[in-house]
C-alpha positions as MATLAB code, in Angstrom:
seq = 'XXXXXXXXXXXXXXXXXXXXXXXXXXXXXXXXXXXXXXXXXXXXXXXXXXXXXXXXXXXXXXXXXXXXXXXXXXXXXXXXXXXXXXXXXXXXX';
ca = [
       0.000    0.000    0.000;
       1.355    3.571   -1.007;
       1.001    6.097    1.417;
       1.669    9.509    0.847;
       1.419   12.048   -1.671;
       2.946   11.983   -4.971;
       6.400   14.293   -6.144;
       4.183   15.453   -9.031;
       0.440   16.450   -9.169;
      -0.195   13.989  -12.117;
      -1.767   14.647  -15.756;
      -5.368   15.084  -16.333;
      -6.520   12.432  -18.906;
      -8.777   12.614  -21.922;
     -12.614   12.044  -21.495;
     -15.315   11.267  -24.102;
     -18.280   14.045  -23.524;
     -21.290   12.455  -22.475;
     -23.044   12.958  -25.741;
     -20.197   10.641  -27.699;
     -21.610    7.850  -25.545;
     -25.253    8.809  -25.450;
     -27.797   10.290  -28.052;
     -30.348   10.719  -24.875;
     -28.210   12.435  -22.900;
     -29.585   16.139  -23.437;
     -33.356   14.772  -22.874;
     -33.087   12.030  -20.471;
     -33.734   12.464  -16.984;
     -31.265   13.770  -14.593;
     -30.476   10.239  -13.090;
     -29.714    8.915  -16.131;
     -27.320   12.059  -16.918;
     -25.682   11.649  -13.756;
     -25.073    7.819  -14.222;
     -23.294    8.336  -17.600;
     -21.223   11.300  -15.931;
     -20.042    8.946  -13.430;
     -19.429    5.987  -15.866;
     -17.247    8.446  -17.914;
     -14.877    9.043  -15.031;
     -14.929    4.926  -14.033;
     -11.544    3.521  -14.910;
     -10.884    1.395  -18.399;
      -8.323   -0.666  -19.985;
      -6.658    1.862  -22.050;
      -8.331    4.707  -21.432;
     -10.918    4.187  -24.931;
     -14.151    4.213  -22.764;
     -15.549    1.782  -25.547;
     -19.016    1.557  -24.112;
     -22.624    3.685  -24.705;
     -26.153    3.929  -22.708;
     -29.274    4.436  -24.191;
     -32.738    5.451  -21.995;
     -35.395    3.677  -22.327;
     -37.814    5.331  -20.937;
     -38.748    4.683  -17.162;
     -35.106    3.431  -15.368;
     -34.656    1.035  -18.125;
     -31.197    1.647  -19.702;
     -29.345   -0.384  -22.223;
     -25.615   -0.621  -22.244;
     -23.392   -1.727  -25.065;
     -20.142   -2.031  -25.936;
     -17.461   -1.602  -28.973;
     -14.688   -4.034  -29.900;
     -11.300   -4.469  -28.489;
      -9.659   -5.791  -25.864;
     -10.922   -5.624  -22.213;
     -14.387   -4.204  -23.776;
     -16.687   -6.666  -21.680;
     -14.405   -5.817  -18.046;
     -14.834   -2.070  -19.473;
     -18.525   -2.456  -19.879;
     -19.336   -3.772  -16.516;
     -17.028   -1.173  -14.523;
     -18.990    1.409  -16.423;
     -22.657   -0.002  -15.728;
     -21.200   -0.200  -11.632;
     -20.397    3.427  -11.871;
     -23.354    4.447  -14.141;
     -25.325    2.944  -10.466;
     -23.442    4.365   -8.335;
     -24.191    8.130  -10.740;
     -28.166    7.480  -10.919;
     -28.548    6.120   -7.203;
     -31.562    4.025   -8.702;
     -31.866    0.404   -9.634;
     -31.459    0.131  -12.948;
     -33.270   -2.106  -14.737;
     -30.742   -3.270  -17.682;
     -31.565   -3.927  -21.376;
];
């Protein structure tokens, strides 16, 4: 376990906006734009945040993912932190 802080503050990395991983995002409920703020700042293989929501309607959401490596780990992380974001059950697609 590290303890401590670190010599340097660290670089910010590149995010995808929420609207490259979902169309609904400017009408969608707040939840749901919440959840995909907090999936875009989960952690992924790579950094390519290969994944997208779509609402439903109601707190159905469905979650897919691109190709490449680590996509289906990626995918998962993201749908935990898309929970976490919209502190609802989410009822997925």
């Amino acid at each position: 376990i590290a303890i401590g802080h670190g010599a340097e503050s660290g670089t910010a990395h590149r995010i995808k906006t929420p609207q490259q991983i979902s169309d609904d995002y400017a009408t969608a409920p707040d939840w749901f734009k919440r959840g995909v703020d907090y999936a875009l700042l989960a952690p992924t293989a790579l950094n390519q945040q290969k994944f997208r929501f779509q609402w439903l309607g109601d707190n159905r959401v469905k979650a897919s993912r691109g190709i490449g490596f680590f996509t289906k780990m990626d995918l998962g992380i993201a749908c935990c932190h898309f929970e976490f974001g919209a502190g609802i059950p989410i009822d997925w697609q």
